[in-house]
N, C-alpha and C positions, 0 to 999 in steps of 0.2 A: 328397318335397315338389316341387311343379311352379312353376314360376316366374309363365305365363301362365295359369293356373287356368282351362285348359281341362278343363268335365265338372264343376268345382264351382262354387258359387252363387256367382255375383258380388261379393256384398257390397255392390254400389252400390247408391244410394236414387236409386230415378226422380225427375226432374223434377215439380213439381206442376201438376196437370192433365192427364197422360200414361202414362196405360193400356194395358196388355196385351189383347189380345182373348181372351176365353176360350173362340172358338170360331170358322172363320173361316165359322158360319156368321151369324155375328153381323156380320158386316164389309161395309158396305153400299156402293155404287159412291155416290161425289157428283162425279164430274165426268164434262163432256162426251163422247159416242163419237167417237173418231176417225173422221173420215168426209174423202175423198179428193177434193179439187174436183175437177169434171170440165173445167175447163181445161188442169188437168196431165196428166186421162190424155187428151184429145184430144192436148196436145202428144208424146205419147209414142207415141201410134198414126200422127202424123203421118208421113210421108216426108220423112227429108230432102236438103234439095237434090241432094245426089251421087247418093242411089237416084233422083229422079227424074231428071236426066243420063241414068245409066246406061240408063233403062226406056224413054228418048224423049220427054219430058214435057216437058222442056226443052231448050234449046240448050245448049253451050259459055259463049257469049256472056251468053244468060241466067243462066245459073249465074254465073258471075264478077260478074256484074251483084247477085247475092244474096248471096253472100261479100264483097263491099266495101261493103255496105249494113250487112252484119250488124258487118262491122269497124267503120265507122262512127258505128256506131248513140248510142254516148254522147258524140255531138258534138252530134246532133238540138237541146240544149236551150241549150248551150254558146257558137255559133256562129250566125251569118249562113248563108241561102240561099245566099247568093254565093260564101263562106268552103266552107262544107260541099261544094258542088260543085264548086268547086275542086281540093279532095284529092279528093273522088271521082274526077274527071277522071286528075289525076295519078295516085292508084292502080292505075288502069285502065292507062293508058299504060305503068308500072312494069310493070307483070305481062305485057302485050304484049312490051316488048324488053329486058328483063333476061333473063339467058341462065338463070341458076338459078330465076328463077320460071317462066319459061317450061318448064322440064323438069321443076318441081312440079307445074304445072296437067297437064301431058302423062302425068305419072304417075299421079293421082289423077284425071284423068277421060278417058286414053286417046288425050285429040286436043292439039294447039295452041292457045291461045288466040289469038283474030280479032287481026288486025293491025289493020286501023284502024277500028273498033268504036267 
């Protein structure tokens, strides 16, 4: 006697209106094809900031300048012009002479970030 009646018939009574297919050639597709916008694979082919650093495409300075932008970004809607460049400013200055950020940037793109930039 098996407890989980696995290998013997169910015994349960379907639901009404919910059929078995009796074939799965019978089984017909009704929803849409996956299809992949191509904004996402443009962003995925994209370079990002550090590859371009590294290739010469950008500065240091530029790059820091894309990394406090990118950190900022969900103030864009939040905040004043004056407000948002503000911390931008200050960000910028933080990463200039804080001694732990400064040997982040030194690390991750090999130089110093600009002093007074």
């Amino acid at each position: 006697m098996s407890i989980d009646r696995i290998g013997k018939g169910s015994g349960a009574i379907p639901a009404a209106g919910i059929e078995q297919p009796s074939s799965s050639s019978e089984v017909s597709k009704t929803g849409a094809e996956f299809k992949v916008q191509k904004s996402d694979a443009a962003q995925a082919t994209a370079p990002a900031p550090l590859d371009r650093l590294r290739s010469g495409e950008i500065s240091v300075s530029q790059y820091l300048d894309i990394k406090v932008s990118e950190a900022t970004s969900h103030l864009h809607r939040r905040l004043g012009t004056d407000q948002l460049e503000f911390i931008r400013n200050s960000l910028r200055e933080q990463i200039a002479s804080d001694p732990v950020l400064v040997d982040l940037v030194k690390a991750s793109t090999g130089s110093a970030p600009p002093q007074n930039e």
